[in-house]
N, CA, C and O atoms as a GROMACS GRO file, in nm:
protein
  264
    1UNK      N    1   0.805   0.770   1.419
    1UNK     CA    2   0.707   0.763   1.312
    1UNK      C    3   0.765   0.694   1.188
    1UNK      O    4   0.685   0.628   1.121
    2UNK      N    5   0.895   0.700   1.148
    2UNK     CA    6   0.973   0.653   1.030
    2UNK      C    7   0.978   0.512   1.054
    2UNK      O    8   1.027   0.458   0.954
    3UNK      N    9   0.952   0.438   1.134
    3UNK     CA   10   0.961   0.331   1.188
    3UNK      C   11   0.839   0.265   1.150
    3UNK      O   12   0.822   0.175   1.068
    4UNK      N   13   0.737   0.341   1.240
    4UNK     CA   14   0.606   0.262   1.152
    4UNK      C   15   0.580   0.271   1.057
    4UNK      O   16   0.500   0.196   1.001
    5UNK      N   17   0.657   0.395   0.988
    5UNK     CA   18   0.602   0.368   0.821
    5UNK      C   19   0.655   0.285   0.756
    5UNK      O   20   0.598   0.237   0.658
    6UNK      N   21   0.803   0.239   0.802
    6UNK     CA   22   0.865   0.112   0.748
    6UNK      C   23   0.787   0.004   0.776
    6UNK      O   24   0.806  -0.084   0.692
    7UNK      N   25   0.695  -0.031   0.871
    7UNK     CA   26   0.608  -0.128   0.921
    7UNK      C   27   0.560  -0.150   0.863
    7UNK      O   28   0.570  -0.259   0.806
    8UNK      N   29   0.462  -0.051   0.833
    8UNK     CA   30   0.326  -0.043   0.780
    8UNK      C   31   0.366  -0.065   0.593
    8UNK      O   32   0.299  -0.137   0.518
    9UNK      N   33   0.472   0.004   0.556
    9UNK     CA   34   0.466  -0.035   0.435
    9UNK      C   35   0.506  -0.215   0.426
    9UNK      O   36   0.466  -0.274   0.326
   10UNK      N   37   0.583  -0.294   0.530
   10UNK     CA   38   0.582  -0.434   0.525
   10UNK      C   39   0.484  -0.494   0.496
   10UNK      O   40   0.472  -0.584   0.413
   11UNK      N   41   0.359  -0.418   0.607
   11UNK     CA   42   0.221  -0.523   0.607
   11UNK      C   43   0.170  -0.503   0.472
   11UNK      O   44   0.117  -0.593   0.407
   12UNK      N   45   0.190  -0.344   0.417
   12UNK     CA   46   0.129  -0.350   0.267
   12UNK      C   47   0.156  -0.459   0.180
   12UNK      O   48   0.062  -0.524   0.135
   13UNK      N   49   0.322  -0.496   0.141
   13UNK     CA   50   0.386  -0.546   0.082
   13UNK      C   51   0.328  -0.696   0.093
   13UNK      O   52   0.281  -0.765   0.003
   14UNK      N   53   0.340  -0.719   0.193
   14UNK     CA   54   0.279  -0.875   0.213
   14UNK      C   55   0.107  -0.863   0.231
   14UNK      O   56   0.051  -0.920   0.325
   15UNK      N   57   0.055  -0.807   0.162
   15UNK     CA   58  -0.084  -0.788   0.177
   15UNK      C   59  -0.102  -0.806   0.030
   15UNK      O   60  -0.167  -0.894  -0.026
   16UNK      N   61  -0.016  -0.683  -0.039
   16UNK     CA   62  -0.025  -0.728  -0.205
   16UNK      C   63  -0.011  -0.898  -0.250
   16UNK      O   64  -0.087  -0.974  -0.310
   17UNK      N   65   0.150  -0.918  -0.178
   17UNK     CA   66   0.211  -1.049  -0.222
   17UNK      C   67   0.068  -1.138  -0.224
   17UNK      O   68   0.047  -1.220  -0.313
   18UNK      N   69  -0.009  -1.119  -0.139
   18UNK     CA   70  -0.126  -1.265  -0.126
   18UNK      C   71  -0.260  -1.208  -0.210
   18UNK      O   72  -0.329  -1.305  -0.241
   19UNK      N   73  -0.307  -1.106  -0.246
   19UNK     CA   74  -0.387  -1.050  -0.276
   19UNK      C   75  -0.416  -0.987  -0.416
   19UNK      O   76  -0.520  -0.947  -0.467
   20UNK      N   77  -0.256  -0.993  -0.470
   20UNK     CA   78  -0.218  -0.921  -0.610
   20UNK      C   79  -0.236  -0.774  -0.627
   20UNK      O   80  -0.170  -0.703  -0.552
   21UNK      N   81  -0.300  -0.728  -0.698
   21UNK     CA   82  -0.378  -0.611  -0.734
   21UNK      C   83  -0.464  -0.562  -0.580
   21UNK      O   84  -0.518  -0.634  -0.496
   22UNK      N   85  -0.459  -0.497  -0.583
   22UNK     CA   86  -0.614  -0.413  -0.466
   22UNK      C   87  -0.622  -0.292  -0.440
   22UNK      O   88  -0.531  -0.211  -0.457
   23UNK      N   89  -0.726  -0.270  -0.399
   23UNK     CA   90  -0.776  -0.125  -0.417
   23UNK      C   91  -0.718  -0.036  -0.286
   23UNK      O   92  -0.696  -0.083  -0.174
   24UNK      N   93  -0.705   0.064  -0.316
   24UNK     CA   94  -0.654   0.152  -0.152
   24UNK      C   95  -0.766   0.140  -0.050
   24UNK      O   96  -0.756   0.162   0.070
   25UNK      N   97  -0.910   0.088  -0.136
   25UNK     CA   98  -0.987   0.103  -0.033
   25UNK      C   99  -1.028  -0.037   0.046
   25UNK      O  100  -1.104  -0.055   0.141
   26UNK      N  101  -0.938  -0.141  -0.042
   26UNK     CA  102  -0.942  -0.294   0.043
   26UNK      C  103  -0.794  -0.279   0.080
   26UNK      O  104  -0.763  -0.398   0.089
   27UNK      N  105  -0.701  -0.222   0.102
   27UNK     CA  106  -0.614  -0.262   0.184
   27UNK      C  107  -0.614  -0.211   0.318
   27UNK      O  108  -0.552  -0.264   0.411
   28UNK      N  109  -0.689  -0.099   0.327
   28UNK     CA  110  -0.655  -0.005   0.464
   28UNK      C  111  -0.746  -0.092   0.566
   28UNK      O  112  -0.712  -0.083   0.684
   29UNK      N  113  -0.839  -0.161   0.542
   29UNK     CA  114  -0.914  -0.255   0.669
   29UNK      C  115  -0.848  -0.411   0.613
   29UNK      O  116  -0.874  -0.520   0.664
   30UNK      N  117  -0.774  -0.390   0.517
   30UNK     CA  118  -0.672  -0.586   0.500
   30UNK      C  119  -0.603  -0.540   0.599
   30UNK      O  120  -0.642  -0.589   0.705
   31UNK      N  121  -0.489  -0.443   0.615
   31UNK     CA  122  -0.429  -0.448   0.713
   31UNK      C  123  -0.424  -0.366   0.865
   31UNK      O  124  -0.331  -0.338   0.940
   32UNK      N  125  -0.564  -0.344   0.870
   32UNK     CA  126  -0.580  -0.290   0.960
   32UNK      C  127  -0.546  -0.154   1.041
   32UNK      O  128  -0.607  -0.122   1.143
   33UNK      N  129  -0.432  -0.068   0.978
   33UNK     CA  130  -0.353   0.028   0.968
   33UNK      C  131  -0.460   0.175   0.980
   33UNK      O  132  -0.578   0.190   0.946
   34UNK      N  133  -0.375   0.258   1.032
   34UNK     CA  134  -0.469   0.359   1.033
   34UNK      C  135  -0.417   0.440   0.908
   34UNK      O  136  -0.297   0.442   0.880
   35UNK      N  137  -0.526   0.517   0.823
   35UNK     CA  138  -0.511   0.541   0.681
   35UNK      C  139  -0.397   0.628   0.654
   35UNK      O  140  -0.319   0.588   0.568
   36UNK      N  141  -0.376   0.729   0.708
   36UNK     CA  142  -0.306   0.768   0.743
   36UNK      C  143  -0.160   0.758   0.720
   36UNK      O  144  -0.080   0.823   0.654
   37UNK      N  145  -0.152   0.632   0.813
   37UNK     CA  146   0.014   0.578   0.820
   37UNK      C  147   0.049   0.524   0.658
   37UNK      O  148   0.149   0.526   0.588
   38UNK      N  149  -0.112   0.468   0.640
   38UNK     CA  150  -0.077   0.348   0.475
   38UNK      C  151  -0.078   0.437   0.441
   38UNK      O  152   0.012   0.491   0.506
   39UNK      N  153  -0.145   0.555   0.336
   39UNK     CA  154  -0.089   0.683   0.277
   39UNK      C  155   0.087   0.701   0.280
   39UNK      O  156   0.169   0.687   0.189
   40UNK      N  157   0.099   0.726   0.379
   40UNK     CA  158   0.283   0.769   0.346
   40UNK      C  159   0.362   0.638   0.330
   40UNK      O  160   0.448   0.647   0.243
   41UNK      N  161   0.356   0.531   0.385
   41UNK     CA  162   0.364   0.409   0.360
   41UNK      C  163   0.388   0.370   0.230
   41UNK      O  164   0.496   0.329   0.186
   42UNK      N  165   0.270   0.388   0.161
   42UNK     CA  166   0.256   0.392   0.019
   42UNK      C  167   0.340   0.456  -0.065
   42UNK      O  168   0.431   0.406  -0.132
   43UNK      N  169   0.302   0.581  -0.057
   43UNK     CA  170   0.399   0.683  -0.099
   43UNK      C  171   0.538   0.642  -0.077
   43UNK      O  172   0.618   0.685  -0.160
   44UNK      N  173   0.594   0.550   0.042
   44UNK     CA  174   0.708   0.514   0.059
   44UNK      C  175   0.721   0.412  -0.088
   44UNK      O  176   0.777   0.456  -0.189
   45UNK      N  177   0.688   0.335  -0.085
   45UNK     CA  178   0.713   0.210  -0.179
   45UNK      C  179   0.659   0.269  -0.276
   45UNK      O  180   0.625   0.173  -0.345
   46UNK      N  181   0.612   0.400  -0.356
   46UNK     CA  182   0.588   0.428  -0.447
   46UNK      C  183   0.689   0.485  -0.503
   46UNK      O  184   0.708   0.470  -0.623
   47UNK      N  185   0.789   0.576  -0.407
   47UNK     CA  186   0.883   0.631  -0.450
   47UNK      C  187   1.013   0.554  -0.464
   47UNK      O  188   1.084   0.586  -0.559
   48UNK      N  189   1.052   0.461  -0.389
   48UNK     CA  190   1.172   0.331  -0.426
   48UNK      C  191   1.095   0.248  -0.533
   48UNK      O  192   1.154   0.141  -0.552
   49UNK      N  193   0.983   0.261  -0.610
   49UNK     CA  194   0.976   0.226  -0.725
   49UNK      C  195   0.914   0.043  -0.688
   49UNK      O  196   0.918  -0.044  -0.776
   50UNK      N  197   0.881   0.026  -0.600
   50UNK     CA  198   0.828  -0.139  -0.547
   50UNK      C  199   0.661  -0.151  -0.569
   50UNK      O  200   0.597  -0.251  -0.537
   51UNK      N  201   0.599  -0.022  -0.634
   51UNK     CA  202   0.446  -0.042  -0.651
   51UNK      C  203   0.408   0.068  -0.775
   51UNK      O  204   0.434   0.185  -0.801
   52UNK      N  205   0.324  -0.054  -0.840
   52UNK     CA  206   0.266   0.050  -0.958
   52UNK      C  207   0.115   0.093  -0.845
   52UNK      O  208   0.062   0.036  -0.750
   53UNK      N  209   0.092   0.205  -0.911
   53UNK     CA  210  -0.030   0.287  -0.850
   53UNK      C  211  -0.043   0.331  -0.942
   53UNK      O  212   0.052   0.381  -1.003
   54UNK      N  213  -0.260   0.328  -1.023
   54UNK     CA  214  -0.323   0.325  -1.115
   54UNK      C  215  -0.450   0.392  -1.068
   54UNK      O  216  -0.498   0.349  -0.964
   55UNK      N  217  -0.516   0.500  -1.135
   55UNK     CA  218  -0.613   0.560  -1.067
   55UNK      C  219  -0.772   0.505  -1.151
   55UNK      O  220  -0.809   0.525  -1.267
   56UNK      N  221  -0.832   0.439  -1.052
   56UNK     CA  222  -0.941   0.330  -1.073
   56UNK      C  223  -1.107   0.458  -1.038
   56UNK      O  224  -1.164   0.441  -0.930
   57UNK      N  225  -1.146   0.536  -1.106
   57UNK     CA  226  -1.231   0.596  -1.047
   57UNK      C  227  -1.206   0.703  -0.944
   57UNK      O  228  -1.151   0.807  -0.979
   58UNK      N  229  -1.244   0.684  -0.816
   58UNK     CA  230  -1.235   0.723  -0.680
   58UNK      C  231  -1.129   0.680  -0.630
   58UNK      O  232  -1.067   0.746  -0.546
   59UNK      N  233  -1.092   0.572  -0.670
   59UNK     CA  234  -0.976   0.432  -0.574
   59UNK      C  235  -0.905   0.457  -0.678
   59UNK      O  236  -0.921   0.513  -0.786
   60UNK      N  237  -0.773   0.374  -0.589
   60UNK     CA  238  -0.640   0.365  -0.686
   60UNK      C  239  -0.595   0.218  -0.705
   60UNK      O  240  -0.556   0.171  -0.598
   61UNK      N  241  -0.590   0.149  -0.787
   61UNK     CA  242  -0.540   0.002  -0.810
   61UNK      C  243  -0.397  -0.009  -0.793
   61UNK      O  244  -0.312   0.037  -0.870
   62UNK      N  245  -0.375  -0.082  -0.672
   62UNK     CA  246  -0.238  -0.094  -0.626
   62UNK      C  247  -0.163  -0.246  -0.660
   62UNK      O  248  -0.213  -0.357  -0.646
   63UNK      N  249  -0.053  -0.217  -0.699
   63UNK     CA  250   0.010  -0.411  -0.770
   63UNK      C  251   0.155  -0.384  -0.725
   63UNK      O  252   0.188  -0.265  -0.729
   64UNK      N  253   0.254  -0.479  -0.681
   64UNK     CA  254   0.354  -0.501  -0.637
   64UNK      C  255   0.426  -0.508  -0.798
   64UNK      O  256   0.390  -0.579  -0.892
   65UNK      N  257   0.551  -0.398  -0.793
   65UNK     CA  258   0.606  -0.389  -0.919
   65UNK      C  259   0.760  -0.557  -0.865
   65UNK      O  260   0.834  -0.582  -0.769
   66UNK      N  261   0.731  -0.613  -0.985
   66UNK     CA  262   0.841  -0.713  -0.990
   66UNK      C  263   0.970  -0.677  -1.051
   66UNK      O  264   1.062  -0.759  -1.055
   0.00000   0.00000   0.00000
């Protein structure tokens, strides 16, 4: 499972890189991922500090920290 979450946080990463900013609720069908996995995923690259996360309403505005 630690494996795909390393995955899955890749496809995030390069999903931001082309996309900039996006919502949790346009990335989980950008990359096709089951929600699930992107959730901890996230949480992965949230906690090594590689993504700001911003709470947009309902959704969360996600941006690749430089």
């Amino acid at each position: 499972m630690i494996t795909e979450i390393g995955i899955v946080a890749g496809d995030i990463w390069h999903y931001l890189d082309e996309h900039k900013a996006s919502c949790l609720k346009d990335i989980i069908p950008g990359i096709g991922r089951e929600r699930n996995v992107v959730l901890m995923s996230l949480g992965w690259l949230a906690r090594e500090g590689h993504v700001i996360m911003e709470q947009e309403g309902d959704d969360y505005k996600i941006t690749l920290r430089f």
